[in-house]
MDTraj code that builds the backbone (N, CA, C; nanometers):
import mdtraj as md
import numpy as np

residues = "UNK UNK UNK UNK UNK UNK UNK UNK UNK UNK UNK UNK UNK UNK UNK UNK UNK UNK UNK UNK UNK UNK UNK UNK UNK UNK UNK UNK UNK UNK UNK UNK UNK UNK UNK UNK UNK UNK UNK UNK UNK UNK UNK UNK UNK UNK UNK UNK UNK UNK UNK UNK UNK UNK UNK UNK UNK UNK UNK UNK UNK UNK UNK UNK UNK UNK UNK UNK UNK UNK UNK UNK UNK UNK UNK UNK UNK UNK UNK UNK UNK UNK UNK UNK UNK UNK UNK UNK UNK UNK UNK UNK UNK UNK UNK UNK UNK UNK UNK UNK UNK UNK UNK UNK UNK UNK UNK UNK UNK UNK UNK UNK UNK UNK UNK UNK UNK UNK UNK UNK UNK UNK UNK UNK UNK UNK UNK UNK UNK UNK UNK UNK UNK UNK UNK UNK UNK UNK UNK UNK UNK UNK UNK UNK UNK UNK UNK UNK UNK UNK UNK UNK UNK UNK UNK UNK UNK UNK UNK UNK UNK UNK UNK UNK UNK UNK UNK UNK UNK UNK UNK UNK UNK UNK UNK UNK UNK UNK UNK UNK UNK UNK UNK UNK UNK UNK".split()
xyz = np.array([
    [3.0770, 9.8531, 9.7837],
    [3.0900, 9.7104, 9.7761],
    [2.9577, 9.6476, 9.7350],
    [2.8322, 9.6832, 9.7889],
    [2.6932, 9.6748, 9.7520],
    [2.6852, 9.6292, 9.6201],
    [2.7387, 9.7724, 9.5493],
    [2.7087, 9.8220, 9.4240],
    [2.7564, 9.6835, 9.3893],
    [2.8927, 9.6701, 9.3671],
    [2.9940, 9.5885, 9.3113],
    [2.8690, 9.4299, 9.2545],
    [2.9029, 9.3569, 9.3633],
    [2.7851, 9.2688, 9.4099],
    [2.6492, 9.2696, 9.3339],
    [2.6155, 9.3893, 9.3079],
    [2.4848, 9.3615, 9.2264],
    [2.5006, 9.3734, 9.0534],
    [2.5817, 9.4053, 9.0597],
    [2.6334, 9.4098, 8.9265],
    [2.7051, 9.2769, 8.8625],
    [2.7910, 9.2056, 8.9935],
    [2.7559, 9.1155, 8.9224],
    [2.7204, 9.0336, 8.9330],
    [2.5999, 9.0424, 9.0102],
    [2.4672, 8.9500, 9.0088],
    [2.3644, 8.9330, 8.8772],
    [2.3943, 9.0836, 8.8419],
    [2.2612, 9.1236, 8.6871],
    [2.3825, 9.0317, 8.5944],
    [2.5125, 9.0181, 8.5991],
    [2.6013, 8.9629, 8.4889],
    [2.5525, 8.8378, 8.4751],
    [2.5680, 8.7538, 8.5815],
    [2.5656, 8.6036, 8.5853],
    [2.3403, 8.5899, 8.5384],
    [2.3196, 8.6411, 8.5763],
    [2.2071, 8.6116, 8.5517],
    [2.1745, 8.6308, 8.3629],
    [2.2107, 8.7645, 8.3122],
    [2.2007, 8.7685, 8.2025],
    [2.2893, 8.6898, 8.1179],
    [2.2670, 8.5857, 8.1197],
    [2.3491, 8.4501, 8.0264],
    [2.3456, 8.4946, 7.8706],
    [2.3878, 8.3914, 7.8206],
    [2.3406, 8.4145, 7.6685],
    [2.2546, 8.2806, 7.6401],
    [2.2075, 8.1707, 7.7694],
    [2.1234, 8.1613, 7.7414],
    [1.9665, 8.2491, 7.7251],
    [1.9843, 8.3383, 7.8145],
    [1.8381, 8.4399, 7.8258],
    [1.8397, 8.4892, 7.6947],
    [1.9342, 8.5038, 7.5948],
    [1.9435, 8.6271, 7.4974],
    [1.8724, 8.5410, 7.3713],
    [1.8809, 8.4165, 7.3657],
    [1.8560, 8.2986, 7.3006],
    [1.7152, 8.2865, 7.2654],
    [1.6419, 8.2814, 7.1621],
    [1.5467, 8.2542, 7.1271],
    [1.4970, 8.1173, 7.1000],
    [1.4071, 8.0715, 7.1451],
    [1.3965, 7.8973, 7.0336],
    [1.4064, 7.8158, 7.1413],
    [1.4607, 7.6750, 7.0972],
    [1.4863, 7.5901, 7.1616],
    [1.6097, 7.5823, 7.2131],
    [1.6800, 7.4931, 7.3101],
    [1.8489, 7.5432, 7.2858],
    [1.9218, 7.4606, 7.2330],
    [1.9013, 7.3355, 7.1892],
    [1.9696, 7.2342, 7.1276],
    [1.9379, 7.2420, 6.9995],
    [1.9583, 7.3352, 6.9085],
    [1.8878, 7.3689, 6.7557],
    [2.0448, 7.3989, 6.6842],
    [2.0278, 7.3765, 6.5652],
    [2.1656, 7.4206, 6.5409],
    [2.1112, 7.6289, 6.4903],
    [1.9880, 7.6225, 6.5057],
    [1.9805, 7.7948, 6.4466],
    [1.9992, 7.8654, 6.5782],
    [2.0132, 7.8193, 6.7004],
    [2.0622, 7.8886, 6.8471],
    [2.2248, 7.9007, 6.8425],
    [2.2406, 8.0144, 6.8370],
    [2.3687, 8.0500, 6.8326],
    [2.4361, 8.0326, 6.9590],
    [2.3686, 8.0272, 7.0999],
    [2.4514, 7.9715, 7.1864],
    [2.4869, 7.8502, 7.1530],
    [2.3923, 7.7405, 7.1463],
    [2.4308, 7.6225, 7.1137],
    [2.5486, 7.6047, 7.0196],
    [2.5541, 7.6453, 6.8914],
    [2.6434, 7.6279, 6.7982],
    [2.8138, 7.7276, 6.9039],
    [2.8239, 7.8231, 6.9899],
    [2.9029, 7.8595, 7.0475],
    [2.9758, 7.7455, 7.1589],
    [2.8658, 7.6721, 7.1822],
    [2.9112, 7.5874, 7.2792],
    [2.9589, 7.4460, 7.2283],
    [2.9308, 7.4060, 7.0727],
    [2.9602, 7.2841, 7.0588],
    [3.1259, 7.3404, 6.9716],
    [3.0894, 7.4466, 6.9288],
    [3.2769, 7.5036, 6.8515],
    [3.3672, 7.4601, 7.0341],
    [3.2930, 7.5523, 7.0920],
    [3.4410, 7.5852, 7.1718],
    [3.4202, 7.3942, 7.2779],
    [3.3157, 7.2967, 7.2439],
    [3.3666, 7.1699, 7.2824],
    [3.4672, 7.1200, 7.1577],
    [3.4534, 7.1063, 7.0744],
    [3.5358, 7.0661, 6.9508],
    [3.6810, 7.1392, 6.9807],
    [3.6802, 7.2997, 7.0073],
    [3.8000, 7.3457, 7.0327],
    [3.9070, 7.2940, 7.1231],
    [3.8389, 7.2468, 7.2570],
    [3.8870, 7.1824, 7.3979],
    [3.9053, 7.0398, 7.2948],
    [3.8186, 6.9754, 7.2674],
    [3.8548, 6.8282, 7.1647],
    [3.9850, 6.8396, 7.1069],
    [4.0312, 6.9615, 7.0391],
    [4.1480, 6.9444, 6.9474],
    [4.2939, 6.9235, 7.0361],
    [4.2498, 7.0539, 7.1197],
    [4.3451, 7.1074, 7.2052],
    [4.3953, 6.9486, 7.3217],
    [4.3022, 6.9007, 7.3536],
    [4.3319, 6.7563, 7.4675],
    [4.3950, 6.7031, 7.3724],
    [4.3089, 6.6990, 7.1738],
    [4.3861, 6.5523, 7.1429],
    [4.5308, 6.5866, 7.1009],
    [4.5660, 6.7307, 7.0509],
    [4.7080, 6.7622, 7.0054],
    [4.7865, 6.7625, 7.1995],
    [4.7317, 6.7216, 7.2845],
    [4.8383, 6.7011, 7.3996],
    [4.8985, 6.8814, 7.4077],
    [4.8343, 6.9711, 7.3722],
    [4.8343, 7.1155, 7.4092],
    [4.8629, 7.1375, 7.5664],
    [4.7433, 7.0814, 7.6258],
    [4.7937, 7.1528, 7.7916],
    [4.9112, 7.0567, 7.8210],
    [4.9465, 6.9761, 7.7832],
    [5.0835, 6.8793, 7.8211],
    [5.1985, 6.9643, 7.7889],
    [5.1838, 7.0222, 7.6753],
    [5.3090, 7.1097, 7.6426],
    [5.2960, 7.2380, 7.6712],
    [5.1858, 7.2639, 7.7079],
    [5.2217, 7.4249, 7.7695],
    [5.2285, 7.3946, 7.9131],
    [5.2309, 7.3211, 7.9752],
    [5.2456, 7.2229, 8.1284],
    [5.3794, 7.1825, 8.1315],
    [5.4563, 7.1436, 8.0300],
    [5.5514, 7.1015, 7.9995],
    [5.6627, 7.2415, 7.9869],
    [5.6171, 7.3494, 7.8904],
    [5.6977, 7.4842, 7.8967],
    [5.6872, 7.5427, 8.0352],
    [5.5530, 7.5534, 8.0886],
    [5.5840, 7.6056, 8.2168],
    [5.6379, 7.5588, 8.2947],
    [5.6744, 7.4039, 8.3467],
    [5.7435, 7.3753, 8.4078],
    [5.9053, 7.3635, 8.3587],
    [5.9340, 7.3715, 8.2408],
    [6.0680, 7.4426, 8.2269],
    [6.1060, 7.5717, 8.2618],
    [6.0252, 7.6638, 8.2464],
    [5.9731, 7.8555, 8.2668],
    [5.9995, 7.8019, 8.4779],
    [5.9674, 7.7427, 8.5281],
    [5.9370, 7.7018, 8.6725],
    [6.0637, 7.6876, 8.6768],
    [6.1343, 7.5500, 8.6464],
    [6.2758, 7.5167, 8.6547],
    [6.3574, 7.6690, 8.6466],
    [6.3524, 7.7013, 8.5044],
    [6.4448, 7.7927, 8.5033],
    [6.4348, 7.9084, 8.5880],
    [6.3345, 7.9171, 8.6512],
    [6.3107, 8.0754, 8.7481],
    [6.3566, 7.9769, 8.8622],
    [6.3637, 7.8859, 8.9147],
    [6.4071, 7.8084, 9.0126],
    [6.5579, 7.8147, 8.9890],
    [6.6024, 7.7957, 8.9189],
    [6.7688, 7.7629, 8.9083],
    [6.7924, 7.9039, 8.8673],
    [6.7764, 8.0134, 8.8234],
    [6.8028, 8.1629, 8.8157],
    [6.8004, 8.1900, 8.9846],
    [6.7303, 8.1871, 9.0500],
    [6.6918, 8.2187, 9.1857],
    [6.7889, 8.1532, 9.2588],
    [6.8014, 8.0082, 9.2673],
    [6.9178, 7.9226, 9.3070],
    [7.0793, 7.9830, 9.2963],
    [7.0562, 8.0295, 9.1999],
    [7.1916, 8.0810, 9.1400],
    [7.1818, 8.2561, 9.1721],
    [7.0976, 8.3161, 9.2179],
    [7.0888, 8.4066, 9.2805],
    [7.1154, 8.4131, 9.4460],
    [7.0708, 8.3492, 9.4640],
    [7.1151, 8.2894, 9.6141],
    [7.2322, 8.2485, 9.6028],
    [7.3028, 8.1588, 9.5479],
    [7.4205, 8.1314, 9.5442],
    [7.5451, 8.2836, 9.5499],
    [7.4971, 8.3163, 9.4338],
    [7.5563, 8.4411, 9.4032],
    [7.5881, 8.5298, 9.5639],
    [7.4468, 8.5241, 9.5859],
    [7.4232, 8.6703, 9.6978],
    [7.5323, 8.6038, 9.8558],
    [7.4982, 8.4654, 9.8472],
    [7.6195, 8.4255, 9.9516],
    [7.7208, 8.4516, 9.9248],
    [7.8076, 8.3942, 9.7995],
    [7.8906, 8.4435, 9.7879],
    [7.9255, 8.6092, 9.7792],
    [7.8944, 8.6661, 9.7590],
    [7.8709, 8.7981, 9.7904],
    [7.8836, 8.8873, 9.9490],
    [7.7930, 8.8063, 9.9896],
    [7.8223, 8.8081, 10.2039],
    [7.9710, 8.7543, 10.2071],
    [7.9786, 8.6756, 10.1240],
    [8.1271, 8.6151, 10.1732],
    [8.2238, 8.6832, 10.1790],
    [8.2242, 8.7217, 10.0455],
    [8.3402, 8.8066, 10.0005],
    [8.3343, 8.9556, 10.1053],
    [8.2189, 9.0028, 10.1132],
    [8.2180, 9.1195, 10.1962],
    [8.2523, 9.1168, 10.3113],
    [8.2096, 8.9854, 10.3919],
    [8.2704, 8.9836, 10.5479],
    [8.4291, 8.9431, 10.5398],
    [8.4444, 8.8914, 10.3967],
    [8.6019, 8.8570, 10.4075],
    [8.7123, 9.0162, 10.3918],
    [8.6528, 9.0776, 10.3489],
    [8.6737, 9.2507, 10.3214],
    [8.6382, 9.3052, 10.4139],
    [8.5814, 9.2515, 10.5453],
    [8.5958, 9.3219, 10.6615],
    [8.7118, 9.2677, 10.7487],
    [8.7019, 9.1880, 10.7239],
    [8.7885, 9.0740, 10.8121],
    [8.9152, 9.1212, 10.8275],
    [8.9180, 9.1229, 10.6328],
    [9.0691, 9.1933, 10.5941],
    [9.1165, 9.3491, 10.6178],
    [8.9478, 9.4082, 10.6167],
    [9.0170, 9.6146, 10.6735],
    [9.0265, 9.5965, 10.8179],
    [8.9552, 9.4772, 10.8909],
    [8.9776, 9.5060, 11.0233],
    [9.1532, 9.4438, 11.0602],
    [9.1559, 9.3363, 10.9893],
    [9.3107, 9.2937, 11.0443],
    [9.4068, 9.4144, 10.9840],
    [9.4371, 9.4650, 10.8980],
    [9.4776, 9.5852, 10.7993],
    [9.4653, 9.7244, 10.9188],
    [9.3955, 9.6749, 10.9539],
    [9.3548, 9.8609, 11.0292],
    [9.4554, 9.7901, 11.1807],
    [9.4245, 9.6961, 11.2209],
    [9.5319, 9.6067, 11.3640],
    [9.5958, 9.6266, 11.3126],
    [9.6724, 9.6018, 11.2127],
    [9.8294, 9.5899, 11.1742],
    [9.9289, 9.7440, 11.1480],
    [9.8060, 9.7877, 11.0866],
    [9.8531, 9.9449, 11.0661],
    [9.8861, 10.0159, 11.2570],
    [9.7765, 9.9721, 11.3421],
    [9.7588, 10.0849, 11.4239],
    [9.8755, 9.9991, 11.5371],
    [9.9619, 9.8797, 11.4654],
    [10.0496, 9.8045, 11.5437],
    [10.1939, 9.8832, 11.5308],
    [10.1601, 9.8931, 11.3745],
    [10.2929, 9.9642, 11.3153],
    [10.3135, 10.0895, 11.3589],
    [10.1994, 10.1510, 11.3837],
    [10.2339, 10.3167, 11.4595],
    [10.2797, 10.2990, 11.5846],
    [10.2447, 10.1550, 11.6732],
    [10.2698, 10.1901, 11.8289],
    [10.4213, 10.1385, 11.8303],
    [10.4649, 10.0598, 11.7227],
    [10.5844, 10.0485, 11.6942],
    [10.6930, 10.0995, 11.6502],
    [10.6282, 10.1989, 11.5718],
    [10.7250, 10.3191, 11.5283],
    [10.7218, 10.4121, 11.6397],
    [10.6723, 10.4465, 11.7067],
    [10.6649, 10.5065, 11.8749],
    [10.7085, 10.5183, 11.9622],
    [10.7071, 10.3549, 11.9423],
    [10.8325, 10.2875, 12.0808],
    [10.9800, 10.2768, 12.0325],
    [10.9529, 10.2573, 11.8558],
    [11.1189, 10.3025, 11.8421],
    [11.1526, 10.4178, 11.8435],
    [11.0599, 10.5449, 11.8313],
    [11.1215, 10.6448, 11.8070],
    [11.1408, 10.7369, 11.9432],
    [11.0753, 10.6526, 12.0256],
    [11.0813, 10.6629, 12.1872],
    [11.2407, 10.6241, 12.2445],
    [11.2295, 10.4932, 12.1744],
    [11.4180, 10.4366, 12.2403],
    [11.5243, 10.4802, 12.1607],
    [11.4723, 10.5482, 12.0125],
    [11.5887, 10.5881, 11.9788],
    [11.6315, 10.7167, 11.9929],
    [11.5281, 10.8181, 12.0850],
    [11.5204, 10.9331, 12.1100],
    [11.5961, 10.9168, 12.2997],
    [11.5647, 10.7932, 12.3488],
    [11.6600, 10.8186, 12.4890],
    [11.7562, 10.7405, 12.4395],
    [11.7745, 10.6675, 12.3487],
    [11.9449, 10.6447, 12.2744],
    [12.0052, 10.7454, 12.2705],
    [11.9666, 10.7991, 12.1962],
    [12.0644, 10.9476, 12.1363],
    [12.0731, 11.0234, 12.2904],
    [11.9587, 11.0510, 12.3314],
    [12.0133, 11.1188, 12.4566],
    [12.1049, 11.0584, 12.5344],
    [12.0970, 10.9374, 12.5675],
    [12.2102, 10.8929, 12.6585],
    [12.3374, 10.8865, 12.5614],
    [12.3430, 10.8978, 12.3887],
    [12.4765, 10.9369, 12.3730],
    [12.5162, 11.0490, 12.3761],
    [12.4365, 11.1720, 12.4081],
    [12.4511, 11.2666, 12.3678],
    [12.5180, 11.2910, 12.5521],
    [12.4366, 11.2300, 12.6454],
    [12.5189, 11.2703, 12.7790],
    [12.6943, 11.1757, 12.7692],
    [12.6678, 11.0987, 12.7228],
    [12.7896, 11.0015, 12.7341],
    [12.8674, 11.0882, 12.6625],
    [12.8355, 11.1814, 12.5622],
    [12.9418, 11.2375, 12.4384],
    [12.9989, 11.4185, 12.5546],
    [12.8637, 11.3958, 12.5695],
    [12.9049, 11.5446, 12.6888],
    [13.0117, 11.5186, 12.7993],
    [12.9854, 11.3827, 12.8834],
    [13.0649, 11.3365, 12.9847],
    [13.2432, 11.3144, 12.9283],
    [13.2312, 11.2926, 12.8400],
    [13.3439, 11.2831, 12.7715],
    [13.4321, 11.3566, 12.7046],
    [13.3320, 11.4680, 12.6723],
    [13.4433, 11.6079, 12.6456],
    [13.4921, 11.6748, 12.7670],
    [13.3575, 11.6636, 12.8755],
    [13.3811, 11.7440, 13.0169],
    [13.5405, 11.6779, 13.0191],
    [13.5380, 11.5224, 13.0671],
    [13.6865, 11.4328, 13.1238],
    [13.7886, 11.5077, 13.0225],
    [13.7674, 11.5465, 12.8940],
    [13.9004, 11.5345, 12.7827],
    [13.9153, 11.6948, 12.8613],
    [13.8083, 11.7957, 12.8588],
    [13.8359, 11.8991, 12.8722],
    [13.9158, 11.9637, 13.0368],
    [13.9245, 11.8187, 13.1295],
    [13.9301, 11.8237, 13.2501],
    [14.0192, 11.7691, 13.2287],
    [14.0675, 11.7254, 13.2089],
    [14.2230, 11.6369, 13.1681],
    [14.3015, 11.7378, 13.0829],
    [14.2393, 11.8282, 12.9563],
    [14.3572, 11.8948, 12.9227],
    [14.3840, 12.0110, 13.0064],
    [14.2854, 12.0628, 13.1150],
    [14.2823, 12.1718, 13.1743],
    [14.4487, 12.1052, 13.3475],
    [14.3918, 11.9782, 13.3342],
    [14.4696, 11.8866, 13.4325],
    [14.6576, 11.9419, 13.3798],
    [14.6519, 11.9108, 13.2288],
    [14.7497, 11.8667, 13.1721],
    [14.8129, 12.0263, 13.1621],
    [14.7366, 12.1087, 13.1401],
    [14.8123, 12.2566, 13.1046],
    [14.8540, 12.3031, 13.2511],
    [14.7977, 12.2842, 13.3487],
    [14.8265, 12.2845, 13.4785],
    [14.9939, 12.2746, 13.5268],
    [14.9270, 12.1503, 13.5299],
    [15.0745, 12.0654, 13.5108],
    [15.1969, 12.1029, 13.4558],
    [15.1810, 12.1481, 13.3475],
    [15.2779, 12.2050, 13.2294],
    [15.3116, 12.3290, 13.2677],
    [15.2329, 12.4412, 13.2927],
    [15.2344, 12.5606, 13.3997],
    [15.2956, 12.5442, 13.5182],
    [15.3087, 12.4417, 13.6137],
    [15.3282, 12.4421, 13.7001],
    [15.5026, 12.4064, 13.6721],
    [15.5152, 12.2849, 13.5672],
    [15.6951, 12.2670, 13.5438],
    [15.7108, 12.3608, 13.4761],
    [15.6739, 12.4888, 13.4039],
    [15.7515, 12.5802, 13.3436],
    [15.7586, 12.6808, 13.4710],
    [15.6832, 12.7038, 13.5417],
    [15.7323, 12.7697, 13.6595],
    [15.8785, 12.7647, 13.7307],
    [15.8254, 12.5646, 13.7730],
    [15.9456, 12.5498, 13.8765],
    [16.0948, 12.5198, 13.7279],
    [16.0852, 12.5185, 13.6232],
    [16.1733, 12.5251, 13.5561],
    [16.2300, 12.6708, 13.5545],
    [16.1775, 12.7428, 13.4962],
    [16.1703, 12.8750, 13.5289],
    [16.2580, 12.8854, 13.6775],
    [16.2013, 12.8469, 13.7599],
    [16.2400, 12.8928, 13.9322],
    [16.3853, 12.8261, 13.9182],
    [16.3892, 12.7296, 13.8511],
    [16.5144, 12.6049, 13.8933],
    [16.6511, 12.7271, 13.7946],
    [16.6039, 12.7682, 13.7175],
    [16.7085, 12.8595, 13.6015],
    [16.7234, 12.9896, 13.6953],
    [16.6621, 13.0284, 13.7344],
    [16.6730, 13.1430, 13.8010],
    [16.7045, 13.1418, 13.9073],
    [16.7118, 13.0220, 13.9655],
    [16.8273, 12.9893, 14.0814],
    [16.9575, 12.9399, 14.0681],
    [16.9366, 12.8765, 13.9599],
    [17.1084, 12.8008, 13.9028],
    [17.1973, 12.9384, 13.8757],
    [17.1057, 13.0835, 13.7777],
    [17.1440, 13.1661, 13.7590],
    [17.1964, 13.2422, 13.8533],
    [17.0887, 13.2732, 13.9988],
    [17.1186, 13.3472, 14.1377],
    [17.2480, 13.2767, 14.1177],
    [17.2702, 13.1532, 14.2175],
    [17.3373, 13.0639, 14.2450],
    [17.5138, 13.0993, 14.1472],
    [17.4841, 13.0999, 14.0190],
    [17.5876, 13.1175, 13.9511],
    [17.6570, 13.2660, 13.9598],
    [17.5658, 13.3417, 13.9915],
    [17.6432, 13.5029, 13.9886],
    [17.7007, 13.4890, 14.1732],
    [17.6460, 13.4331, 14.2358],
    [17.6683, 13.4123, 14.3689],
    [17.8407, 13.3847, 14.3853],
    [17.8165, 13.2211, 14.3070],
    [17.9331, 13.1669, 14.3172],
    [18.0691, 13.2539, 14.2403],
    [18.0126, 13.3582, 14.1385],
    [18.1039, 13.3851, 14.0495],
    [18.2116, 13.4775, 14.1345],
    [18.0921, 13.6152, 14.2439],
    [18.1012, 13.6717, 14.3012],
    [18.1902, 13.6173, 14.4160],
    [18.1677, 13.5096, 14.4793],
    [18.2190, 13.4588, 14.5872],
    [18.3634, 13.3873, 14.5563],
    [18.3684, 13.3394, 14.3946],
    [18.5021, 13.3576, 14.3727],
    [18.6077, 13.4077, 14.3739],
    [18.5526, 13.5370, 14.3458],
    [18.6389, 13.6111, 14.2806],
    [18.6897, 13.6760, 14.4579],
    [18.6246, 13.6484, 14.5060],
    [18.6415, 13.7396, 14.6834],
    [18.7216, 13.6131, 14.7639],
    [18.7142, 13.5154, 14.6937],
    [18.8124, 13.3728, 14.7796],
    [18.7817, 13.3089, 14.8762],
    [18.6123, 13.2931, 14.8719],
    [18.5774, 13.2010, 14.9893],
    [18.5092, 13.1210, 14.9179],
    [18.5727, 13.0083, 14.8543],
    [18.5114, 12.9456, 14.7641],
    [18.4034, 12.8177, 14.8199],
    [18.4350, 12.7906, 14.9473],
    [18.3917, 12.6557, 14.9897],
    [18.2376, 12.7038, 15.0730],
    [18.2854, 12.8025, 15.1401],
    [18.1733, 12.8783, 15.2337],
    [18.1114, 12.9098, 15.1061],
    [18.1009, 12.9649, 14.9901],
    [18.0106, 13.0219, 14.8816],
    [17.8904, 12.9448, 14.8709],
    [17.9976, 12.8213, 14.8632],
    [17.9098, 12.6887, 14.7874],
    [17.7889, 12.6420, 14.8656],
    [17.8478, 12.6659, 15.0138],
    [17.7468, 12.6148, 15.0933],
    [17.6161, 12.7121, 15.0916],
    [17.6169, 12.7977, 15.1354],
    [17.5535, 12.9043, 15.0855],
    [17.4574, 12.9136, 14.9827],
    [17.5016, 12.8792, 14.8626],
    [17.4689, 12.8818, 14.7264],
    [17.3261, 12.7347, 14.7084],
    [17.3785, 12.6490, 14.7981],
    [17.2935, 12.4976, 14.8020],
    [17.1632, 12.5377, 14.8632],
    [17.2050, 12.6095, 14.9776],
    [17.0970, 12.6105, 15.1132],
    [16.9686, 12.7088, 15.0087],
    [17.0385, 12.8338, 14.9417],
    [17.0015, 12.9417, 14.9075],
    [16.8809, 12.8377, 14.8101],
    [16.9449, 12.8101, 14.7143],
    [16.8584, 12.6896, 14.6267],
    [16.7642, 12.5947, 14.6867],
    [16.7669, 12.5817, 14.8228],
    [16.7022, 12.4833, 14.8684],
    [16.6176, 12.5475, 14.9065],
    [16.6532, 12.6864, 14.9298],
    [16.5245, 12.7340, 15.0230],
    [16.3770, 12.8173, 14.9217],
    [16.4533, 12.8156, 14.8038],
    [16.3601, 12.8912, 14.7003],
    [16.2858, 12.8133, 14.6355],
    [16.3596, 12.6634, 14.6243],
    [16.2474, 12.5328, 14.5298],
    [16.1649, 12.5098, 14.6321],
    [16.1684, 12.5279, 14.7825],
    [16.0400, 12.4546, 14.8345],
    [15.9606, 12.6469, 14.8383],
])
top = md.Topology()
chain = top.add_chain()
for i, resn in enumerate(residues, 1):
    res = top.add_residue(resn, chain, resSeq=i)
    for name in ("N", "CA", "C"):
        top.add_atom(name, md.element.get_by_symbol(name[0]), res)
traj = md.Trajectory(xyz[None], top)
């Protein structure tokens, strides 16, 4: 840093007045003649209104990096916007989805003890049909029996009477023949 510092200390000191020979207001001193160009130069430049218009571009160059930036900002909000609105929307989307599964769940829950309770109701109902026709063949078994029994007594009964005809005790047969019948149907 020292260094730095002394260096440019030897700068500022070695002017181009030091380098200058003569007097310094001469027109054969070339500083002088350097210093009255570049006043004449600043002369032109003030009177053509130069720093006004490059004062004037930069503050359009200003504007426009201002309203680029403005409109960058604008942009970038809208941007947050849209993104939290795309959360907003996967988060309601992801609720709705994980609504629809607990819903398909619960239907496939009630339509799974649906079916089972038709499936007992469909069972209960063959058992009754199958208990009813087992009722009904019973039944049917039981009058072909006593039909059966009732023929095969009319039959006894008839060889009885035929027999008891033919021997001439026709009235005593009969009685006989009733009781005989009565005592085989029960």
């Amino acid at each position: 840093m020292k260094r730095f510092a002394t260096i440019a200390a030897a700068m500022l000191m070695a002017g181009p007045a030091a380098a200058a020979s003569g007097p310094f207001f001469s027109l054969r001193n070339t500083d002088f003649i350097v210093l009255i160009s570049f006043l004449v130069f600043v002369g032109v430049l003030i009177y053509f209104k130069v720093p006004g218009l490059i004062g004037s571009l930069l503050d359009k160059r200003a504007q426009g990096i201002r309203g680029d930036l403005d409109e960058a900002r604008r942009l970038r909000e809208e941007a947050q916007e849209i993104y939290a609105s795309y959360e907003r929307r996967q988060r309601e989307v992801k609720g709705q989805a994980e609504q629809i599964v607990a819903n398909a769940k619960r239907e496939a829950e009630a339509q799974a003890e649906k079916a089972q309770a038709d499936l007992k109701t469909s069972i209960e109902r063959r058992l009754q049909a199958a208990s009813d026709q087992i009722a009904s063949a019973e039944n049917d078994a039981v009058r072909a029996v006593r039909d059966r029994a009732v023929q095969t007594a009319v039959s006894a009964a008839s060889e009885l009477l035929s027999q008891q005809v033919k021997a001439g005790t026709r009235s005593a047969g009969i009685d006989d023949a009733i009781e005989d019948v009565a005592r085989r149907l029960n």
